[in-house]
ZAPABA-948783 format. One record per residue: x, y, z of N, C-alpha, C in turn. Coordinates in steps of 0.001 Angstrom, whole numbers, padded with zeros to 6 digits, always signed. Example, Ala and Ser with C-alpha at 12.3 -4.5 7.8 and 13.67 -1.06 7.14 Angstrom:
<sites>
+013190-005690+007800+012300-004500+007800+013200-003300+007800 +012850-002250+007080+013670-001060+007140+012900+000030+007870 
</sites>
This chain:
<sites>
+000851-001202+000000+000000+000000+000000+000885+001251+000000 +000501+002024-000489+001487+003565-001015+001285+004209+000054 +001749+005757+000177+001512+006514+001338+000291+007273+001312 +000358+007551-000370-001193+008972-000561-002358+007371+000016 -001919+006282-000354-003498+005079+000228-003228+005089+001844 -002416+005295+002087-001889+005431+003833-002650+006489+004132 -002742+007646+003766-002987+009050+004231-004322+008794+003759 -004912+008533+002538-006409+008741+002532-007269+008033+003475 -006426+006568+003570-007475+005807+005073-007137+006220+005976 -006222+007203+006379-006060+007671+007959-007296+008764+007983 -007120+010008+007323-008010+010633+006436-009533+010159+006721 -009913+009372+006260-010995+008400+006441-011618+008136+007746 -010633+007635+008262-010871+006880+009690-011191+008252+010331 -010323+009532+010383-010611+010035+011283-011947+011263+011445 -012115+011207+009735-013487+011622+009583-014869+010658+009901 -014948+009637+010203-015882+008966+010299-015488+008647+011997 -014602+008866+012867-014505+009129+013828-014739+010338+014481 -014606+011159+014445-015544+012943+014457-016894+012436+014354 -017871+012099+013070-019021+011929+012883-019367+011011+013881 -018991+010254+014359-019394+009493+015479-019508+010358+016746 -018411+010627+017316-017888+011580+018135-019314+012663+018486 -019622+013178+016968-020769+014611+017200-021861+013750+017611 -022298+012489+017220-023247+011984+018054-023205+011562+019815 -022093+010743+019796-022200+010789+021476-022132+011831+021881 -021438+012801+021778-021419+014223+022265-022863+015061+022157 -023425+014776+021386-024992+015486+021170-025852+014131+022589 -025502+013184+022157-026652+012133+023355-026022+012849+024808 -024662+013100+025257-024598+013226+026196-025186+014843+026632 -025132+015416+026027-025877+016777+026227-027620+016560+026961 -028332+015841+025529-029307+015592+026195-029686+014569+027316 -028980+013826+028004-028870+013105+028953-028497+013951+030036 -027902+015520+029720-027355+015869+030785-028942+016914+031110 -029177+017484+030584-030470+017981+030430-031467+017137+031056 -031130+016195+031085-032658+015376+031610-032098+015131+032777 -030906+014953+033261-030752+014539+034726-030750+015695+035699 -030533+016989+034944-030962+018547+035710-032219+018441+035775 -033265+018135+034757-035070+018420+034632-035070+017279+035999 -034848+015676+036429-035424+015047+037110-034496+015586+038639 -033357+016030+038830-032790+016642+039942-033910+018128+040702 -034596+019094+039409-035506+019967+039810-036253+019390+040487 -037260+018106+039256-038442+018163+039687-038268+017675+041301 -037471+016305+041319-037557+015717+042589-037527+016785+043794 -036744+017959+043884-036101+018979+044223-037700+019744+045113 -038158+020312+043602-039617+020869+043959-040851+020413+044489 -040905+019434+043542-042314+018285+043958-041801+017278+044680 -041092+016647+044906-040937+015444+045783-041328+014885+044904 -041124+014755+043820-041608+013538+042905-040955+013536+041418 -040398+012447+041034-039561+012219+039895-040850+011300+038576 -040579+012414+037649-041616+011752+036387-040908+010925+035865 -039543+010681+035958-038562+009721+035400-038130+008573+035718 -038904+007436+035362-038411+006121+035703-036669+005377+035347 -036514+005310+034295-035074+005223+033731-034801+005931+032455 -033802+005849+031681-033605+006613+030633-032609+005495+030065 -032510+005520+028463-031696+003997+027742-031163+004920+026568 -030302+005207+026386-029010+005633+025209-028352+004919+024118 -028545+005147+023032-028113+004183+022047-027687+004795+021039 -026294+004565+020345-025691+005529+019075-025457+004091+017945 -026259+004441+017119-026408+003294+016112-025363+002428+015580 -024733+001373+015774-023148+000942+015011-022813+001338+013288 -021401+001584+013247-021934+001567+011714-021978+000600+010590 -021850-000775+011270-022487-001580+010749-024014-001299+010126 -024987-001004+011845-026413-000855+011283-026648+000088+010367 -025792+001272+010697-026004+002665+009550-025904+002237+008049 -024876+001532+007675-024627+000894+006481-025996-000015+006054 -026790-001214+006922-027688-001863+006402-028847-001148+006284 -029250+000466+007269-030145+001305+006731-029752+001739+005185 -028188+002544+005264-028204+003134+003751-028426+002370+002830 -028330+000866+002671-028665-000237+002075-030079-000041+001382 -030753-000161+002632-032544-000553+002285-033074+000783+001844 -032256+002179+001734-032912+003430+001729-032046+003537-000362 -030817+002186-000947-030617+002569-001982-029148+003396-001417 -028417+003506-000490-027352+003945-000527-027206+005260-000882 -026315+006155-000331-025922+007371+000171-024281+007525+000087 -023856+008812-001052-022234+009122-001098-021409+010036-000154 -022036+010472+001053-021273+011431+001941-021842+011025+003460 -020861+012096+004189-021285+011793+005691-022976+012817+005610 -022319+014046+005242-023533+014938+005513-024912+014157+004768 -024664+013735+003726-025813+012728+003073-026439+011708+003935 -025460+011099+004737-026000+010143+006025-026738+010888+006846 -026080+012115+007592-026429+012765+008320-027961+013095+008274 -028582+013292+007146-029295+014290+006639-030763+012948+006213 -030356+012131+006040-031139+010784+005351-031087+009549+006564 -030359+009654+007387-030433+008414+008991-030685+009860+010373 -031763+010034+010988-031931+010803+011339-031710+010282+013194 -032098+009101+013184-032320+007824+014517-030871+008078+014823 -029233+008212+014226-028419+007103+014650-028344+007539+016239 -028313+008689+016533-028489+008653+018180-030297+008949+018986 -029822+007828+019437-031271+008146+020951-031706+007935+021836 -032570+008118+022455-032701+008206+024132-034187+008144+024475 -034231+007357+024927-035673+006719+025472-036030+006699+026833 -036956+007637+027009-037567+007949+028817-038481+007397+028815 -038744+006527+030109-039304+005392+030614-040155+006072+031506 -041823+006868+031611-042812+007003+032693-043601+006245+033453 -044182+006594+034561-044670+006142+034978-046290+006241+034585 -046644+007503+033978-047540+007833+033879-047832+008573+032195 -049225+008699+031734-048877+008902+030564-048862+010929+030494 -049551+011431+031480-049339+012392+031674-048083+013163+032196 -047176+012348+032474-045167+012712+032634-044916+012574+031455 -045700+012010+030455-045079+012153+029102-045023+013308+028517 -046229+014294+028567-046242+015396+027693-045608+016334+029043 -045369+016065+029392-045130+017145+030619-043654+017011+030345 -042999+015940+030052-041330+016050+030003-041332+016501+028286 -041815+016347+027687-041658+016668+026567-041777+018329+026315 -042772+019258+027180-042946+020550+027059-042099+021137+027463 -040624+020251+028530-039770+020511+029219-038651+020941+028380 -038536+019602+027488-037486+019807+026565-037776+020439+025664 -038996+020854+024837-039196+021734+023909-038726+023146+024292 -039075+023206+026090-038605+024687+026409-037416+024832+026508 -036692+024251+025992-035213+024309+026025-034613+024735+025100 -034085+026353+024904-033852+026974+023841-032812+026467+023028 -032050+025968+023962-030982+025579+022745-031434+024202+021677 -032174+023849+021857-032882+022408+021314-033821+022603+020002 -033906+022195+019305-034517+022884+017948-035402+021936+018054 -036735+021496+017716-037454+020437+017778-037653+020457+016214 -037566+019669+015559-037672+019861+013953-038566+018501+013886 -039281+017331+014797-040546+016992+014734-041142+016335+015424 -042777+015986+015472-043261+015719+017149-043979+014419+016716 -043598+012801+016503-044572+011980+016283-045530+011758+017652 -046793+011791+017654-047591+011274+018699-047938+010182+018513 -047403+008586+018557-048197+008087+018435-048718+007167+019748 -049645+008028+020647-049849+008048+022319-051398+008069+021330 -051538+009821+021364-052933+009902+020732-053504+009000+018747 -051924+009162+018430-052858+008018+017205-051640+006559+017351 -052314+005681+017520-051453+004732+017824-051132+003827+016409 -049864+003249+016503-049405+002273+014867-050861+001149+015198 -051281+000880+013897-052284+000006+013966-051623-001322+014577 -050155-001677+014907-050130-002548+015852-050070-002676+017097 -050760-001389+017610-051173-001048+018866-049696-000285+019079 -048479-000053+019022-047159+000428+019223-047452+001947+019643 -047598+002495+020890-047238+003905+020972-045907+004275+022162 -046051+005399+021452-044863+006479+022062-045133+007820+022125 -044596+008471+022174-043916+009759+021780-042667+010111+021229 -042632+010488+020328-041040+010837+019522-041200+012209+019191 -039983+012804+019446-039590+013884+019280-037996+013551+018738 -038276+014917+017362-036962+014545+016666-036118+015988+016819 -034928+016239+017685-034407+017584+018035-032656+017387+017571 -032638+019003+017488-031219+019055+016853-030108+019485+017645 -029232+019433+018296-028477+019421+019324-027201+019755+018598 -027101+021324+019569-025669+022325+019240-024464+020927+019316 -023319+021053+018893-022457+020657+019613-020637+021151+018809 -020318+021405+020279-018997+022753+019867-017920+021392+019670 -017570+021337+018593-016178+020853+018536-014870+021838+018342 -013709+021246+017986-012730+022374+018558-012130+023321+017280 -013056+023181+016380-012760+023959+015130-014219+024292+014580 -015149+024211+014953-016379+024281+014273-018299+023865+015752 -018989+024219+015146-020143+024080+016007-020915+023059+014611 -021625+021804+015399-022525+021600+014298-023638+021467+014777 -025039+021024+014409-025981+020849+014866-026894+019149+014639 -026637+018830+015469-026901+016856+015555-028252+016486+015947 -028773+015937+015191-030175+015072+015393-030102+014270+016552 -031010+014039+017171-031232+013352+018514-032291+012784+018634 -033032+011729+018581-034515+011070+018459-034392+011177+020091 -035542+011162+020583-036259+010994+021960-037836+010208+021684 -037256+009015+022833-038915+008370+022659-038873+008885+024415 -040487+008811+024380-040806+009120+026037-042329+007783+026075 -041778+007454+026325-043453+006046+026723-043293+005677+028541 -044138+005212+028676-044671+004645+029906-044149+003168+029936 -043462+002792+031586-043050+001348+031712-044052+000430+030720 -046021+000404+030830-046260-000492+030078-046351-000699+028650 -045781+000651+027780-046110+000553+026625-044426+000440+026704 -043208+000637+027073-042258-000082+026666-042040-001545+026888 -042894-002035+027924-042718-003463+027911-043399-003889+026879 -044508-003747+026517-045071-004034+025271-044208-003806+023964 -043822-002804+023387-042539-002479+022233-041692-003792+022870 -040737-003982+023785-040062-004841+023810-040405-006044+023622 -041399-006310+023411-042025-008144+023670-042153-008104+022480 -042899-007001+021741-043069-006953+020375-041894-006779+019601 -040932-006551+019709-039345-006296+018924-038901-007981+019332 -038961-008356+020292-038446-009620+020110-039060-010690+019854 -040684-010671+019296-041237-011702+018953-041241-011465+017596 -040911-010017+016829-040451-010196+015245-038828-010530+015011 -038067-010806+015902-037163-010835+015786-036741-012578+015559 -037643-012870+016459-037670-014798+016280-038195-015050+015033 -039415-014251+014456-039881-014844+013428-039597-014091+011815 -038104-012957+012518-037105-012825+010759-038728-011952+010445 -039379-010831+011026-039973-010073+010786-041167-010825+009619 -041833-011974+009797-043004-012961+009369-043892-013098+010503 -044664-012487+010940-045335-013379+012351-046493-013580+011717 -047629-015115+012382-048740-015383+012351-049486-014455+013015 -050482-014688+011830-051434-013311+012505-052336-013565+013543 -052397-014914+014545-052695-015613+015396-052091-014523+016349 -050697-014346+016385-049397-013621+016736-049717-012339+017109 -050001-011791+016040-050386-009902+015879-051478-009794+016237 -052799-010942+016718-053940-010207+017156-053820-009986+018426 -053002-011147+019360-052416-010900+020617-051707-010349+021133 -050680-009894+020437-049967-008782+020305-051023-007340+020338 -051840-007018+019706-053040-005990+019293-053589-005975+021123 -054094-006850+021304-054934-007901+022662-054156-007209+023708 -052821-007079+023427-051912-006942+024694-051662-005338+024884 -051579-004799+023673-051890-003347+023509-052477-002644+024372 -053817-003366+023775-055140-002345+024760-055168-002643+025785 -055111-003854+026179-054656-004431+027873-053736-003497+028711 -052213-002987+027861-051369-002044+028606-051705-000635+028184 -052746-000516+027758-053772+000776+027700-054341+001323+028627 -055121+000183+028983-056284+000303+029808-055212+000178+031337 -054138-000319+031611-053474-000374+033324-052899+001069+032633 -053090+001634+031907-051911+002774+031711-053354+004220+032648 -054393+003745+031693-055358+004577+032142-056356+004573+033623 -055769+003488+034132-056255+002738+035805-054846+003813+036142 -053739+003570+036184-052641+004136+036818-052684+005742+037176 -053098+006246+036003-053316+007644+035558-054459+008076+036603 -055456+006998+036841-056613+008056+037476-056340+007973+038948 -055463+006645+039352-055238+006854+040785-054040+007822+041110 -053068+007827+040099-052018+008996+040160-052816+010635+040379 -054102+010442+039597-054403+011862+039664-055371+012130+041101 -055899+011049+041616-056520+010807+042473-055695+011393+044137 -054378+010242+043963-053004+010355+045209-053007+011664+045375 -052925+012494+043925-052174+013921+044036-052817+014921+044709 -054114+015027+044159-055054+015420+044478-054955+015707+046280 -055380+014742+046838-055099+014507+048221-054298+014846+049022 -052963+014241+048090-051471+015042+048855-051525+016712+048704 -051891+017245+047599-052508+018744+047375-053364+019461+048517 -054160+018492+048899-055339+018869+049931-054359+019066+051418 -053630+017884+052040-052897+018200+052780-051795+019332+052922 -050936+019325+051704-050497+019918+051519-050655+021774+052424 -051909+022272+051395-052495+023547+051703-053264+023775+053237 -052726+022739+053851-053439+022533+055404-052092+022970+056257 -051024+022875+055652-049633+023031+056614-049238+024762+056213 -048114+024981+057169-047967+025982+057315-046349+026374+056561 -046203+027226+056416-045137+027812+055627-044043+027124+056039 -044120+027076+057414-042856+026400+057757-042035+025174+057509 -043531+024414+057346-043624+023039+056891-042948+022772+055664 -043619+024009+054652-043682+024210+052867-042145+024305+052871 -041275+025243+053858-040153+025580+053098-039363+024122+054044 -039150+023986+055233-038366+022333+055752-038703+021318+055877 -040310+021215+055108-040412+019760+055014-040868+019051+056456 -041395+017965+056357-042016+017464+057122-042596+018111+058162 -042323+017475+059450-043210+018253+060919-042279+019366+061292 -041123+019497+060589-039898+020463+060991-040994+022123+061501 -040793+022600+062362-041219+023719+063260-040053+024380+063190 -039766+025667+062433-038572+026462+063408-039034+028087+062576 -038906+028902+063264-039012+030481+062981-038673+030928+061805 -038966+031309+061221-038492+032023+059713-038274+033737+060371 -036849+033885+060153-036655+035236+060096-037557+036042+059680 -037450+037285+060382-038033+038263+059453-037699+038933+058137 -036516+038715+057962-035533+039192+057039-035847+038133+055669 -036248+037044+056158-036389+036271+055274-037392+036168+054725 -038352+036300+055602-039644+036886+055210-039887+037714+053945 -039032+039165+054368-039167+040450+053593-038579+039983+052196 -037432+039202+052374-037177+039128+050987-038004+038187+050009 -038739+037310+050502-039695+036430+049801-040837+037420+049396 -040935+038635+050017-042143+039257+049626-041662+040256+048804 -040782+040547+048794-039554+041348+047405-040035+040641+046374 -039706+039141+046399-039196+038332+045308-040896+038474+044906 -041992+037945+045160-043116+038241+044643-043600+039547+043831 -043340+040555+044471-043230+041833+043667-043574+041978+042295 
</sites>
């Protein structure tokens, strides 16, 4: 092998190493963003909308068998621009109402471009499959240039990701063929983790409710240290909370 074939695969390598690079670097941004949003909320409400969170930057093996089935692609920016998935991040709720609520979170996040919003919560894939996807573009400073990186976000509820998962690995046994014996139970199992999604939801709204009611029964003192804690609030401290209202 010559040197200019030496230099063009070094060349190579280290451009398709960067392009990698701007993706983990864009996932870790928004991962960092979400562990400030669930540090607030817990912070404010005593209560975390965030069950777990799952990170994934596509191999480029898989990138290659997408450009494959899409007819193949001659540049990075062409990849870039035509594989929109290769990085993403999937939030796991408890509830289906933490869904739009984390999602209005990250939309308010100026630096975040939202460029698109699939719902499919309110219209679901006719194989019962919902989520939420949001498709956002994420600054990221490298040391000669700024670019701006696609980032998929799914946000679903523990039972509609256990459902996606049962369903990804029962097309996966059957090489993407299943009996439609298969897919009506699959369908069956859908509305089943529908309906505990919508039992969950009304006692969640029910709990809150209540804890709300107590809540507005305690006294300031309570509001700012928590529990039965009793102790004097300055006056000084006072005055400035009534500044800050102003």
């Amino acid at each position: 092998m010559s040197m200019n074939q030496l230099e063009q695969l070094k060349r190579i390598r280290n451009s398709l190493t960067r392009f990698m690079m701007m993706y983990k670097f864009a996932l870790q941004e928004v991962e960092t963003k979400i562990d400030i949003l669930q540090e607030e909320f817990q912070f404010l409400h005593d209560y975390n909308p965030i069950e777990h969170t799952k990170s994934r930057i596509k191999t480029p093996e898989s990138i290659m068998k997408k450009l494959y089935r899409k007819g193949g692609v001659g540049s990075l920016e062409e990849i870039r621009e035509h594989i929109k998935d290769i990085a993403g991040i999937r939030i796991t709720c408890s509830f289906v109402s933490d869904i739009y609520y984390i999602s209005r979170m990250l939309q308010n996040q100026n630096d975040l471009q939202v460029v698109s919003i699939k719902d499919y919560i309110k219209n679901p894939k006719p194989n019962g499959y919902k989520s939420l996807h949001l498709l956002v573009k994420v600054p990221v400073f490298m040391s000669d240039r700024q670019e701006s990186v696609y980032v998929e976000v799914q946000i679903r509820t523990i039972a509609m990701d256990f459902w996606a998962s049962l369903e990804h690995k029962i097309f996966y046994k059957f090489n993407g063929t299943v009996p439609q014996r298969f897919l009506n139970e699959l369908k069956e199992a859908a509305d089943s983790a529908n309906e505990l999604d919508e039992k969950m939801e009304r006692l969640h709204s029910e709990i809150s409710q209540i804890k709300t009611d107590q809540s507005s029964n305690q006294g300031l003192d309570s509001a700012l240290f928590g529990g039965n804690v009793k102790l004097p609030i300055p006056n000084q401290l006072l005055s400035l909370l009534s500044e800050e209202e102003k």
